[in-house]
N, C-alpha and C positions, 0 to 999 in steps of 0.2 A: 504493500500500500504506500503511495506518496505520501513523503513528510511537510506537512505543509507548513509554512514559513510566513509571518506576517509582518508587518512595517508600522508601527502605530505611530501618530502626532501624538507625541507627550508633554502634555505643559507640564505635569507633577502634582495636579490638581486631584481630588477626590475623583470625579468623573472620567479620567484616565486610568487611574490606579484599578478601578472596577474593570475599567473594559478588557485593561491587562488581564486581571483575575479569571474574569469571565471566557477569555479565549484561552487564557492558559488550561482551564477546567476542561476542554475540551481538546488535549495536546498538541495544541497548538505552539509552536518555536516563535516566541515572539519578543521582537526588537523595538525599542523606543526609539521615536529620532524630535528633537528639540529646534526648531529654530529659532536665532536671535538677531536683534538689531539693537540699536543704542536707546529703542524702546521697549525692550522685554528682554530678558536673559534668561540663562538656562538655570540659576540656582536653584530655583523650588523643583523643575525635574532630575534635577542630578540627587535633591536630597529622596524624592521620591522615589530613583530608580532603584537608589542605596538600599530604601526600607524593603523594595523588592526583589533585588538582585536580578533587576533589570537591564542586559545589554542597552546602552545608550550612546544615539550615534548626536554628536552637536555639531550644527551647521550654519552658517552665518549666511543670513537673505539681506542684506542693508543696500548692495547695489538694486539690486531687482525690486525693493522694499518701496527706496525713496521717489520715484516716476508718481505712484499713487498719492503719493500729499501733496501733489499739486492738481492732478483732477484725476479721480477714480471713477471708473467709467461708471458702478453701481450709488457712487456718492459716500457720503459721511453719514457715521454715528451721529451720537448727541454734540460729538464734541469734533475732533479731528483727526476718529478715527474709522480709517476706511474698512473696516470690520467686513465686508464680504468680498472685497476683491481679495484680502490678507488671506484670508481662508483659501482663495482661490488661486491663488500664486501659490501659497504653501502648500496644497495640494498636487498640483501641477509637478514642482520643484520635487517632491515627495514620492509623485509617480514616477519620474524621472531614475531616481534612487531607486526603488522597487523593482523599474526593470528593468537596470542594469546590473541588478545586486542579487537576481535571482528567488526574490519574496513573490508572492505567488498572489497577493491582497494586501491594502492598506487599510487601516482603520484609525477611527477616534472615540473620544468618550464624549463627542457633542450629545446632548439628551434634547429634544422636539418640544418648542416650545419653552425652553430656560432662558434665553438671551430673544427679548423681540423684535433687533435689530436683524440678525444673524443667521436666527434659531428657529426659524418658524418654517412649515414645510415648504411653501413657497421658495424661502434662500436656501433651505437644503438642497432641494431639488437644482435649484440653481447651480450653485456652487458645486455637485457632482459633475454634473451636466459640462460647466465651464471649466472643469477641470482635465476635461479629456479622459479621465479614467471612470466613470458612471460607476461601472456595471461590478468594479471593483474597488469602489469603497465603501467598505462596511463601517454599520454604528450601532453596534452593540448593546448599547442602553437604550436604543428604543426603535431597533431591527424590527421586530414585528409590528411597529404601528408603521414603518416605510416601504417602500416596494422592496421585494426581496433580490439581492446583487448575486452575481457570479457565484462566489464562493457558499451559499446558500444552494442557490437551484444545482451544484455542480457536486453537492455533498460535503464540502472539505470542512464545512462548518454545518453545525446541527441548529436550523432556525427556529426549533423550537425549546431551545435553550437559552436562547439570547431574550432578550427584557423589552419590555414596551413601555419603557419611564416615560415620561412628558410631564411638562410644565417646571414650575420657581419653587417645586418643595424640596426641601432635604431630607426628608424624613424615611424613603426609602431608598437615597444612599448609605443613609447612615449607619441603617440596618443592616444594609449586604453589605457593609465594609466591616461589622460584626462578626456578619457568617465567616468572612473569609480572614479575619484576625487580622485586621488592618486596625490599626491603634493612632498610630500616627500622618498626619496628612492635613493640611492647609487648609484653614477657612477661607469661603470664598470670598473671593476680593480679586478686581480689576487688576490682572498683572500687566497691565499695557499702560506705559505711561501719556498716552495718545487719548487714554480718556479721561484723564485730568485735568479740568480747564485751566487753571494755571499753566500747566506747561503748554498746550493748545495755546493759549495767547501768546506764549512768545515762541513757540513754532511757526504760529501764524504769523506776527511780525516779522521773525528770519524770513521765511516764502515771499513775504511780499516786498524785504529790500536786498536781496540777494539773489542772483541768478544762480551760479556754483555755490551749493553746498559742501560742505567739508564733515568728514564722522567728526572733527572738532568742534565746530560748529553746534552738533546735535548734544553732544556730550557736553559742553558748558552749558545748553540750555537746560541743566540738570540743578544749578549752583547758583547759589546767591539771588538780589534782587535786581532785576535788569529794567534799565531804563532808558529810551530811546533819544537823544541828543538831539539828532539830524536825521536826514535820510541815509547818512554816510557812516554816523559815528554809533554805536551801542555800548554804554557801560554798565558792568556787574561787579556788583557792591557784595564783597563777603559778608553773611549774615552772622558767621562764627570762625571758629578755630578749625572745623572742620571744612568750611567753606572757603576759608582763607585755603588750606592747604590744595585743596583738589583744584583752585583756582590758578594757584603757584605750578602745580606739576602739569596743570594744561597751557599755561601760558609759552610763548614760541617770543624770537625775538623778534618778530613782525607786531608786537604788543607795546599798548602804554599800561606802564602800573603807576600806581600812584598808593603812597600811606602818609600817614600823623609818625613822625619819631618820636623815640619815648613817651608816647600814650597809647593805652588799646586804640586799634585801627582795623577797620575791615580793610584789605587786600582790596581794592580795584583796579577792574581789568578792561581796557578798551581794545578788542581785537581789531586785527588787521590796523593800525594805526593808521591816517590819512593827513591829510592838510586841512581838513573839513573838522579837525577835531576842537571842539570850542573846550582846552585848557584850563583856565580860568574857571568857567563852572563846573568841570569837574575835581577840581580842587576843592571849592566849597561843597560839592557833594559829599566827597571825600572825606575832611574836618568836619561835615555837619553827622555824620553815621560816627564818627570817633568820640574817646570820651574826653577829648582835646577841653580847655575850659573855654567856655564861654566866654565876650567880651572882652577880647585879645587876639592879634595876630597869632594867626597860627601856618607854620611852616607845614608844606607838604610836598616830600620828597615826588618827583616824578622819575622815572626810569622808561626810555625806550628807545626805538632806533638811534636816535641822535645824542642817546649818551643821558647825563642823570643832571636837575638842575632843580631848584628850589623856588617852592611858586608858596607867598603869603596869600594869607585868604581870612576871612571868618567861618565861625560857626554860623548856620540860619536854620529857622527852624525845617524840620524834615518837612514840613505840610509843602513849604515853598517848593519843593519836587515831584507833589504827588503826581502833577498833569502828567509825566515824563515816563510814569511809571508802568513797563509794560503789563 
C-alpha cells in the first residue's frame, strides 16, 4: 500500500496542531511548513512543532508577499491586511513544494466560518480554486461540511474521520486537543502584524511616500513613534531602552541620529537622510521626548553622513507634534 505523505501550513496555532493530530491518527507522514515575512514569523510554529515533534520546513514569502500591499486583487481586511490573496500565494508557493518534494496532498487547520474575512465558504472555495491545486487541499477540521478533494475520493485519507467544525467557538477544539493530550498551545490572537492598525498607519504612510521598499524599511516600522516631517523626511523617536536598541542595530550610515547627552534620551532615527531634512525640529523633537530640563538650552548631538555636530534647541511640549504623528 502507498505511504502517503502530506504538507501542512503550520502557523502553531490550536487549529493546526488538530489537523496534525487528526491526519497523523490516520498514518498519515506528515510535514509542517511555516511561512514568514517581516509581518509574521515562525516562533509560535517552531514552539508548536516542538510540542509535537513535528518535521518543520521555514520558508521566507517577503519578495512574493510585498506586490499585495499595494493592490490585492481580492482587497483588504479591516485593516491592511490582504488576508485572501496571503492565503492564496501561500498556497500556491506551498503547492509548488509539494510537488517537487514528493507529498502527495496539502492541508490546513482553517475551520468554515472562524475568520469572516477569509473563512467563509465562498473565500474557501476561492482560494482553492486560485491556488491551482483545488482538488488537493484538504481541511480537516471541517472536510465534511466542504466538497470532498482528491485525497478523500482516492482513499488515502478516510472522510469520514475528519470533522465538520464551523464557526468562532472554541469549545470543541479545546476538547479534541484533550482527547489527543495536547496541553500546551496559543491562545488565539492575530499573529499578523498587518492587522494592527497602528502598524497599518505607518505601513500605509511608507506605501504612499516610497516607491522601493526595503525589509529595513518594514522592520523599523516595528519601533518607536514615527512621525512624518515632509514628504521626504520620516523620524522615529525610541519609546524605550529596548526601542533605543533595535533602533541602533537597524540604523545604516545612510541615517540621521540624533540624542540629549547626559540625560535619558530616546535614540532618533531619520532614514535615508536627505537635504529635505528640517534639523532644527527634529532636534526639538528630540529634547522635547528626553528628560533634558525644561527652560534651558539644551544640546543635541546629531550624527550622520556628514559627520557629528551640535544643534541647541528647547524642550516644547509633546502636544506641539501631535499633527506629525503617524
Amino acid at each position: 500500500m502507498k505511504h502517503i505523505k502530506a504538507l501542512g501550513l503550520f502557523s502553531g496555532g490550536l487549529d493546526s496542531m488538530l489537523a496534525v493530530a487528526r491526519l497523523r491518527g490516520q498514518g498519515i507522514a506528515v510535514t509542517g511548513l511555516v511561512w514568514t515575512t517581516p509581518f509574521f514569523g515562525a516562533e509560535r510554529a517552531l514552539e508548536a512543532a516542538a510540542e509535537l515533534d513535528l518535521p518543520l520546513l521555514v520558508k521566507d514569502l517577503t519578495d512574493q508577499f510585498l506586490p499585495l500591499l499595494r493592490q490585492p486583487p481580492h482587497g483588504f481586511g479591516r485593516t491592511l491586511n490582504p488576508c485572501i490573496d496571503c492565503h492564496i500565494l501561500m498556497f500556491q508557493e506551498t503547492g509548488r513544494i509539494m510537488s517537487a518534494a514528493g507529498y502527495d496532498f496539502m492541508f490546513t487547520g482553517e475551520v468554515l466560518g472562524q475568520r469572516p474575512f477569509s473563512q467563509h465558504r465562498g473565500a474557501l472555495n476561492l482560494i482553492a480554486r486560485e491556488s491551482g491545486y483545488p482538488e488537493l487541499l484538504l481541511r480537516p477540521l471541517s472536510a465534511r461540511l466542504l466538497k470532498p478533494t482528491r485525497p478523500e475520493l482516492a482513499g488515502w485519507v478516510n472522510r469520514d474521520q475528519l470533522l465538520n467544525l464551523s464557526g468562532r467557538s472554541r469549545k470543541p477544539q479545546i476538547a479534541l486537543a484533550a482527547q489527543y493530550g495536547i496541553s500546551r498551545y496559543p491562545a488565539p490572537a492575530g499573529g499578523c502584524l498587518l492587522t494592527n492598525e497602528g502598524f497599518a498607519n505607518r505601513l500605509r504612510d511608507l506605501l504612499q511616500h516610497q516607491t522601493e521598499i526595503s525589509r529595513r524599511d518594514l522592520e523599523l516600522l516595528k519601533w518607536g513613534r514615527h512621525f512624518r516631517l515632509n514628504a521626504q523626511a520620516k523620524l522615529i523617536v525610541g519609546r524605550d531602552q529596548r526601542d533605543n536598541k533595535a533602533l541602533a542595530a537597524l540604523s545604516t550610515a545612510t541615517d540621521l541620529r540624533l540624542r540629549v547627552p547626559n540625560f535619558p534620551s530616546p535614540l532618533v532615527l531619520i532614514p535615508q537622510v536627505n537635504h529635505r531634512v528640517p534639523v532644527l525640529q527634529a532636534a526639538s523633537l528630540c529634547a522635547s521626548y528626553s528628560d533634558a530640563p525644561a527652560d534651558t538650552s539644551i544640546p543635541v548631538l546629531v550624527e550622520g553622513p556628514s559627520g557629528r555636530e551640535v544643534v541647541m534647541t528647547r524642550r516644547q511640549p509633546k502636544q506641539v507634534f501631535q499633527h506629525l504623528l503617524i
